[in-house]
C-alpha positions in Angstrom: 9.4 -10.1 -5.4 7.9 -7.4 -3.2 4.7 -8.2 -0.6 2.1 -5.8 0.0 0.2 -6.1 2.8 -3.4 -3.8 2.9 -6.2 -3.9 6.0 -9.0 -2.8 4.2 -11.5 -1.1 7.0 -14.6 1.3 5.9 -13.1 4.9 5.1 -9.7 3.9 4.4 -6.7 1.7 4.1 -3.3 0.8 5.8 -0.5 -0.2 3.0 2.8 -1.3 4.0 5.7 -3.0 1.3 8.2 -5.3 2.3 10.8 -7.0 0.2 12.2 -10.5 1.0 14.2 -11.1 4.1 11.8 -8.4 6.0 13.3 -5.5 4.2 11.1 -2.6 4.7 10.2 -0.6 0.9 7.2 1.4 2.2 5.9 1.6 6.3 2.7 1.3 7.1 0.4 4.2 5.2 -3.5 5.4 5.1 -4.9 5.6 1.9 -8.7 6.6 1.7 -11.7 5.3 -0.1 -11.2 7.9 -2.8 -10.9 7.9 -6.4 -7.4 9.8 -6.5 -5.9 8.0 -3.7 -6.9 4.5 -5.1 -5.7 5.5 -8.5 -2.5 6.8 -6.5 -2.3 3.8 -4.7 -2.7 1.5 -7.6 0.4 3.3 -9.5 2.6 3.2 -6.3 2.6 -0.9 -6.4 3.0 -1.0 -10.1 6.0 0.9 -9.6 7.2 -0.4 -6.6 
């Protein structure tokens, strides 16, 4: 099973994926408050 860790601050967002044993899938990433990059976030951890 994979974590994903998101700070949520006003404009945007910092995403980072780790699988167990502190395997890195995904460093830390901004994603901003907008409807594409939600929607793009959203598919990335369905598929990750």
């Amino acid at each position: 099973m994979n974590a994903v860790g998101i700070d949520v601050f006003k404009g945007k967002s910092i995403v980072a994926v780790i699988q167990p044993f502190g395997v890195v899938l995904a460093e830390p990433f901004d994603v901003f408050h907008t409807d594409s990059e939600l929607k793009s976030l959203v598919a990335f951890i369905i598929f990750c």
